[in-house]
KEGUPA-828957 format. One line per field, with one value per residue (C-alpha): residue number from 1; x, y, z. Coordinates in pm, 1 decimal, decimal comma. Example, Ala and Ser with C-alpha at 12.3 -4.5 7.8 and 13.67 -1.06 7.14 Angstrom:
// KEGUPA-828957
num = [1_2]
px = [1230,0_1367,0]
py = [-450,0_-106,0]
pz = [780,0_714,0]
***
This chain:
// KEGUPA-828957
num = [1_2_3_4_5_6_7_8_9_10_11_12_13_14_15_16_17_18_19_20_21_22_23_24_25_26_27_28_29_30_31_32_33_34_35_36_37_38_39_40_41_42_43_44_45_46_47_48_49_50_51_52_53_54_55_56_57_58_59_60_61_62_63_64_65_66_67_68_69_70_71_72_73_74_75_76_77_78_79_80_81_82_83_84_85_86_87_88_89_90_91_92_93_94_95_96_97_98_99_100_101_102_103_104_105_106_107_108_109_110_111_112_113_114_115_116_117_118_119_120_121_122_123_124_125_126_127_128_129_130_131_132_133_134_135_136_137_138_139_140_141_142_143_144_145_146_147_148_149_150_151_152_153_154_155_156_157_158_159_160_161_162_163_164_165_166_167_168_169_170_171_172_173_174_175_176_177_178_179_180_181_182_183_184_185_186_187_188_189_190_191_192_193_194_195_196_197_198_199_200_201_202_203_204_205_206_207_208_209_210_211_212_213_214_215_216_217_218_219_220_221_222_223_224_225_226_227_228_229_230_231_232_233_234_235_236_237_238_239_240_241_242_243_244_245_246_247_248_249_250_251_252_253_254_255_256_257_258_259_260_261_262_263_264_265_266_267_268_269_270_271_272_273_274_275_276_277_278_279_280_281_282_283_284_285_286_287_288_289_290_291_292_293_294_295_296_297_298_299_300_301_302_303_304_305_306_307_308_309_310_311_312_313_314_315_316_317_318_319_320_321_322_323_324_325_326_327_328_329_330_331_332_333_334_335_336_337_338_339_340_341_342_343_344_345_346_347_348_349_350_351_352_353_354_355_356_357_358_359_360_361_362_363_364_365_366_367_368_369_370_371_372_373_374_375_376_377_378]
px = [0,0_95,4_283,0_-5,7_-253,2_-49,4_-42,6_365,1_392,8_170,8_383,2_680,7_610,4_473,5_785,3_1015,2_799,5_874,8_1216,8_1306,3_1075,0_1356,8_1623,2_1390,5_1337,4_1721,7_1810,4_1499,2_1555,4_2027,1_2134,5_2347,7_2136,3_2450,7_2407,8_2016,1_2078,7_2291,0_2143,7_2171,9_1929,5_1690,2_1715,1_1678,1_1435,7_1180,7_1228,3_1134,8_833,1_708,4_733,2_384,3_172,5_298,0_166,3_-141,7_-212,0_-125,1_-370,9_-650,7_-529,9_-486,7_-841,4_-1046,5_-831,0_-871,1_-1232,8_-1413,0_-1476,6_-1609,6_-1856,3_-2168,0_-1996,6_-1954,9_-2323,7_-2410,0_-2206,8_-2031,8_-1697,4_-1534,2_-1735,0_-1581,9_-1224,0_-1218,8_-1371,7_-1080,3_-860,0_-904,6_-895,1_-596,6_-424,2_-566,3_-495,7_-95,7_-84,1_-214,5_-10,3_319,3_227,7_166,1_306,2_408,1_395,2_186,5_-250,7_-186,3_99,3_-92,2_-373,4_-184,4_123,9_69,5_46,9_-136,2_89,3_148,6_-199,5_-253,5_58,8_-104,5_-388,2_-220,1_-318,2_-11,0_-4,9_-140,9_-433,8_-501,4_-491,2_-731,3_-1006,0_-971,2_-1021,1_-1290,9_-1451,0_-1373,1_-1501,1_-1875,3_-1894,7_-1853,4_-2150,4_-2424,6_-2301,7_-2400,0_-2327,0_-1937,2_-1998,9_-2139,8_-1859,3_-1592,6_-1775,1_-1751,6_-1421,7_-1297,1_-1515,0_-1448,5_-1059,5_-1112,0_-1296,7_-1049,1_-800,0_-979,8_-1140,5_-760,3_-690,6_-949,5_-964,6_-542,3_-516,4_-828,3_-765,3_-1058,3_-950,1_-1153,0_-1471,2_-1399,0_-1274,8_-894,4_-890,3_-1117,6_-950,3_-634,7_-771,1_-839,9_-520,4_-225,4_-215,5_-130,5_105,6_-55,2_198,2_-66,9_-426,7_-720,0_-676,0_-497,5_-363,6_-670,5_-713,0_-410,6_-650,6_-962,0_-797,4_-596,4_-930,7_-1032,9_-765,7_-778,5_-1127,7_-1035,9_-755,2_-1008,3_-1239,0_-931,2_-810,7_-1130,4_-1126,4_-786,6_-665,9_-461,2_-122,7_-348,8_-432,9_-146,5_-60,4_-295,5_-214,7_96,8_36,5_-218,2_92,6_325,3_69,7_-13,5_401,8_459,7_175,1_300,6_654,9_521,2_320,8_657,8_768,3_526,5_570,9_216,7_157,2_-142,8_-322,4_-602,5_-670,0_-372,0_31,2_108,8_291,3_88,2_-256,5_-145,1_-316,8_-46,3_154,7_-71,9_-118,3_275,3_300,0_-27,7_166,4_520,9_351,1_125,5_483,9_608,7_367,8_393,8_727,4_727,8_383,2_635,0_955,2_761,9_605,7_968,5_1102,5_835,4_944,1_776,1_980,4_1226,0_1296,8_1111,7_757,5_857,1_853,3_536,5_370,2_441,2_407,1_232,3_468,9_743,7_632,8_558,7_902,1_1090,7_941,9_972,8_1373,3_1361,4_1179,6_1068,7_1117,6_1307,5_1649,5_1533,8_1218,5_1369,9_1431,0_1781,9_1628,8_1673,8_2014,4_2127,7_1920,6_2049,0_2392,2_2549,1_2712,8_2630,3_2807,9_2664,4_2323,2_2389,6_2511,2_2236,2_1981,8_2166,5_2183,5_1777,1_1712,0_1847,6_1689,6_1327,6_1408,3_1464,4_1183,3_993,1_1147,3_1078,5_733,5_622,2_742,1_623,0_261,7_341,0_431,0_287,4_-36,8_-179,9_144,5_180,3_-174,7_-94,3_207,6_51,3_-251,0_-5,7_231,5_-72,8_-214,4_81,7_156,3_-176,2_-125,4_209,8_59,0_-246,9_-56,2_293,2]
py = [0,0_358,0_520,9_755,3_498,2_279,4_579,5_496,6_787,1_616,3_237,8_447,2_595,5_192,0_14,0_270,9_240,6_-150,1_-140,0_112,0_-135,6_-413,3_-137,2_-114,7_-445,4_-531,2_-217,3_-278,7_-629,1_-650,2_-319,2_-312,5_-128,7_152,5_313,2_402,2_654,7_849,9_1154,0_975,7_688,8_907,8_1059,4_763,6_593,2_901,3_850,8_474,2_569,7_674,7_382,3_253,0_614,2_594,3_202,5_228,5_601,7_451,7_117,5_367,7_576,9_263,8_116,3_378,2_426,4_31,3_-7,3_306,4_150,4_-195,7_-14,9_-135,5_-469,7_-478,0_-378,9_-682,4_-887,1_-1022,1_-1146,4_-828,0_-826,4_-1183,4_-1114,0_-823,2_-987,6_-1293,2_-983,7_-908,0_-1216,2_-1320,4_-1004,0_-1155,1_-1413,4_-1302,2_-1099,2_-1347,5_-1639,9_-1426,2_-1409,6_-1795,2_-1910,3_-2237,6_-2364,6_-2664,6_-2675,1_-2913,6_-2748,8_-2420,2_-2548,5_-2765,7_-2549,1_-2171,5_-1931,2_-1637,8_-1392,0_-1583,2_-1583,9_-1198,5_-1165,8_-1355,7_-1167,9_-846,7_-554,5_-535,6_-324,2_-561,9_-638,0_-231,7_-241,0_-568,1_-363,8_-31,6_-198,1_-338,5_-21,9_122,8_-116,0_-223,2_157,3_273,5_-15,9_150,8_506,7_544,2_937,0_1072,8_1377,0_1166,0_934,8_1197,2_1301,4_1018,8_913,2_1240,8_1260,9_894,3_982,3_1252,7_1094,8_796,7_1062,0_1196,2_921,6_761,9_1005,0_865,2_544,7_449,4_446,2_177,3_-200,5_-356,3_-684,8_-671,2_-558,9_-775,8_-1072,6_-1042,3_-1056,1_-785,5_-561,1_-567,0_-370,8_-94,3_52,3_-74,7_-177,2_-523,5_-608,0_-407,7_-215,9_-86,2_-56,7_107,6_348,8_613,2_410,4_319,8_735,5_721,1_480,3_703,9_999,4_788,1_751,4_1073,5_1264,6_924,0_1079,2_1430,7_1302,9_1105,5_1406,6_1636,6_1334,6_1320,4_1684,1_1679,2_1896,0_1635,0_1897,7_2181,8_1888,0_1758,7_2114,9_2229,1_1837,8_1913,3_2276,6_2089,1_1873,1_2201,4_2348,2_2070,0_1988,8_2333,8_2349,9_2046,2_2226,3_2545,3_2355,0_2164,7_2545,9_2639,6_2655,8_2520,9_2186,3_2057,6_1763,3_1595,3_1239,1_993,2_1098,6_815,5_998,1_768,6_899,7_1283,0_1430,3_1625,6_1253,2_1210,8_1507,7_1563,9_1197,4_1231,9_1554,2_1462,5_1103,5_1435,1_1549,6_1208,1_1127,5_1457,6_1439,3_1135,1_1242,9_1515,8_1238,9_1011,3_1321,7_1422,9_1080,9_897,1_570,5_273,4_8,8_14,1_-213,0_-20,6_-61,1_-447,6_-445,2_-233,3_-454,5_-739,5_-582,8_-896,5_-1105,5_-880,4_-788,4_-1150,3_-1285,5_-1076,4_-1059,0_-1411,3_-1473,1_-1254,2_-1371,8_-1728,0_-2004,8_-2268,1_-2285,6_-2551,8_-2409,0_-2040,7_-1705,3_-1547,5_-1280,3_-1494,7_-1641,9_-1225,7_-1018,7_-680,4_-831,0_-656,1_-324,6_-48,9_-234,4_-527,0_-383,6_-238,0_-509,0_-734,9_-466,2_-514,9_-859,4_-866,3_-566,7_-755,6_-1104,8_-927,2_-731,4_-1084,3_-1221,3_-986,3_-969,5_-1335,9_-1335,9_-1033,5_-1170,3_-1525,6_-1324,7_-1194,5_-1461,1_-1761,2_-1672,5_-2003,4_-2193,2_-1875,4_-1965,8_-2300,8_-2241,6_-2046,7_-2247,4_-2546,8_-2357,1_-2194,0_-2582,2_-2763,8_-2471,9_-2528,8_-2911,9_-2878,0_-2628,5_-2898,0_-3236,4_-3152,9]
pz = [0,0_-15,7_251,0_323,0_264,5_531,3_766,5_813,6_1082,3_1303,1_1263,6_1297,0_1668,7_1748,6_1605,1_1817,7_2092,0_2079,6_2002,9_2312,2_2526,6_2459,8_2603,5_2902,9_3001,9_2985,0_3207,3_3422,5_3505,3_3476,4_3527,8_3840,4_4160,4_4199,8_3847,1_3926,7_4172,0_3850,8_3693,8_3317,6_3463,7_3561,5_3212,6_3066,5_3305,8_3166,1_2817,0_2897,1_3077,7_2766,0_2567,2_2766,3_2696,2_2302,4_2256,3_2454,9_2296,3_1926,0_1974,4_2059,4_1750,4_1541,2_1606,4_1527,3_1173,1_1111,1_1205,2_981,8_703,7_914,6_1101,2_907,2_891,9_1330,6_1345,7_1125,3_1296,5_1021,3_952,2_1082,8_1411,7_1498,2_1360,9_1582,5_1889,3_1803,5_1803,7_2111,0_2288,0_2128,1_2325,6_2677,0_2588,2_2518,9_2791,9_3090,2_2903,6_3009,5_3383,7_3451,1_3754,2_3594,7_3207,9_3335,4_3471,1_3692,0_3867,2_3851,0_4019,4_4326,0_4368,5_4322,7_4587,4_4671,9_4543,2_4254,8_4155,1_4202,9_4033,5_3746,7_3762,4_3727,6_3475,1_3184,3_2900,9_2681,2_2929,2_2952,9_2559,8_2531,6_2749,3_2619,1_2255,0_2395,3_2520,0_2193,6_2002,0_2152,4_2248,3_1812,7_1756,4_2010,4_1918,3_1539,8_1517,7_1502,1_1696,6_2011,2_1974,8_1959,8_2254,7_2428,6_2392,7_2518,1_2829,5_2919,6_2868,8_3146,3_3367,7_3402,0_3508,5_3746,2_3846,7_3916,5_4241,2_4378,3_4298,6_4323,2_4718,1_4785,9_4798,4_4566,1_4650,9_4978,5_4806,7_4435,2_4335,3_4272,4_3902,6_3845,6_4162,7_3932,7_3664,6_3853,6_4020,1_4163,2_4427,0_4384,4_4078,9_3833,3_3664,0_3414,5_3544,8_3326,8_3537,4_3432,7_3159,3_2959,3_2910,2_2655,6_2432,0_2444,6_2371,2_2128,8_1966,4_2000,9_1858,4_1567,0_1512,6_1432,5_1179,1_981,8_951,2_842,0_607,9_399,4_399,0_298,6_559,6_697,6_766,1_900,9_1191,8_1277,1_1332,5_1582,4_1725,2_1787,9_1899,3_2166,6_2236,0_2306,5_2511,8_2757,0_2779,0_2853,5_3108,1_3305,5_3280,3_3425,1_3682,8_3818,9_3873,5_4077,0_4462,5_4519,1_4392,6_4227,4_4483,2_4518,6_4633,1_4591,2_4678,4_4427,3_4144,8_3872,0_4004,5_3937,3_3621,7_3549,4_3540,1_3241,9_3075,9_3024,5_2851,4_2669,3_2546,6_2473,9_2298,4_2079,1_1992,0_1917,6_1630,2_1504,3_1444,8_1283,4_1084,6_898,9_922,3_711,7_511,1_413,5_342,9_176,7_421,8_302,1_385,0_713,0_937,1_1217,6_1015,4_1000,9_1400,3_1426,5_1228,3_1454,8_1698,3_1888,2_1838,0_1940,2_2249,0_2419,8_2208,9_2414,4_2742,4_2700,4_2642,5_2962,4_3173,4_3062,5_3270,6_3014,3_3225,1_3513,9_3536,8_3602,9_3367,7_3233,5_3469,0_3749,0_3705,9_3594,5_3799,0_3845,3_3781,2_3465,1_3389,4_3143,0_2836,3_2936,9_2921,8_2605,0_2448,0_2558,5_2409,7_2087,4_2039,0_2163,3_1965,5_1629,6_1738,4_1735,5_1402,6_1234,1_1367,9_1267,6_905,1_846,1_995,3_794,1_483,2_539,3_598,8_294,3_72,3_210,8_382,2_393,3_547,6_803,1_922,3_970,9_1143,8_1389,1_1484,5_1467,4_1697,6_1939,5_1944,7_2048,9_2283,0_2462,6_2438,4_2630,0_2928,2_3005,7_2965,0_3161,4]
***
């Protein structure tokens, strides 16, 4: 397809996105404890934090882009509606399959402990996206006009952030069952609750939205102008707020349930796509090898997490035979090595996809099937 047609500045911010995620996990779970109290880790501990707002922002962005010309198709609830629903549950089902407590039912069942269970239960990024696409999606079928859903999306977007300093500091697992409590802050394992995450996928949507209307009126540069003057403008207000001798507070201390913890990502991600909206603009990309990671963007994401932190070494994780055990260079070079593993993978899956549709297809369900075979049987 085209590169405007393929909307390349949007894979480009959600192929980075992944590929800095690689650098995080590797300093996250080896880097030595003494080099995170220096002032370049907290540097670059920031500009990881905002690998999570750019790929849960995007998926909201991407959805909305993917689904407008299915709409009359979801209401039906033809092919698309089911693909879509399949979608989705292939995401949960991703995103719990990496927090198992052991590769094995029966073990599962008779062995795991309390903590291992809510750890299982807890709310990842690919859980937060799962929901929030789910929100999107039966939310677009019972809303028929654009306005309304625009609407929508924008108020629900606020309304989870305010709704988070209220909601961060309570313990839902006395009041609701423990894998429902995780969704909703964290205060148990959840490293990405709906809330304040889910907001970057509504007004992901929203702002998704507003492009499509300036896109068919072809007045696609004159939005992604006043998008990233919206950007500047909520950056700079977060900026002038940290200034200020008075701070901002309501509800929670935790930093995560501040509003001005969202509204300077939600910015900085607004400046992110821009910049690659007029990258891609200038350079006509098509083909790199950062679209071929955003497009597998699946697979990349549980691939990696999983030479991390799966348990195939005696039933424990490179994490746990290296944690917080290796130097800068080591770090580095582990990010490389991962970093060109993923690309590869990605490469070859893409272009099987491409080439060899059918055999891809089997490969998968022959992969996902033996897989499943292997958990309930060991």
């Amino acid at each position: 397809m085209a590169s405007h047609s393929r909307l390349t500045f949007i894979d480009l911010l959600r192929g980075w996105a992944l590929l800095v995620m690689i650098e995080v996990h590797v300093f996250n779970g080896f880097l030595l404890p003494r080099f995170r109290a220096t002032s370049w880790f907290h540097v670059l501990n920031f500009i990881n934090g905002l690998v999570a707002p750019s790929f849960i922002f995007i998926s909201g962005f991407v959805f909305l882009l993917a689904s407008q010309k299915k709409i009359e198709s979801f209401r039906a609830f033809g092919l698309a509606f089911w693909k879509q629903l399949g979608r989705i549950g292939l995401i949960w089902i991703v995103g719990y399959s990496l927090h198992l407590p052991f590769f094995s039912f029966q073990r599962a069942i008779t062995e795991a402990t309390e903590a291992q269970w809510l750890s299982f239960y807890q709310s990842d990024v690919l859980h937060c996206i799962a929901f929030g696409l789910l929100i999107l999606f039966f939310s677009r079928l019972l809303i028929r006009n654009d306005r309304t859903y625009r609407t929508f999306l924008f108020s629900s977007g606020l309304l989870v952030v305010i709704a988070t300093m209220f909601l961060w500091d309570i313990d839902f697992n006395a009041w609701i069952p423990a894998p429902l409590a995780a969704y909703l802050n964290g205060k148990h394992y959840s490293l990405f609750p709906l809330f304040p995450w889910m907001a970057f996928m509504l007004f992901g949507g929203y702002f998704a939205s507003g492009y499509i209307q300036a896109r068919e009126k072809q007045k696609e540069k004159d939005f992604i102008l006043r998008f990233a003057l919206i950007g500047a403008i909520l950056f700079t207000i977060c900026l002038i707020e940290g200034e200020l001798p008075v701070h901002f507070h309501i509800g929670s201390d935790n930093i995560s349930a501040n509003p001005f913890f969202f509204v300077l990502r939600l910015g900085i991600v607004i400046l992110l796509l821009t910049a690659c909206w007029f990258y891609a603009d200038y350079r006509k990309t098509q083909k790199s090898f950062v679209l071929d990671v955003s497009r597998e963007s699946l697979m990349v994401y549980a691939a990696h997490l999983l030479i991390i932190y799966g348990r195939f070494w005696n039933e424990h994780s490179l994490w746990f035979y290296y944690d917080k055990t290796f130097g800068v260079w080591e770090c580095i070079a582990g990010t490389i090595v991962l970093t060109i593993i993923m690309i590869g993978a990605a490469m070859m899956w893409g272009w099987l996809k491409r080439n060899h549709l059918p055999l891809a297809r089997v490969s998968f369900w022959m992969f996902s099937g033996t897989i499943t075979a292997l958990y309930f049987m060991s």
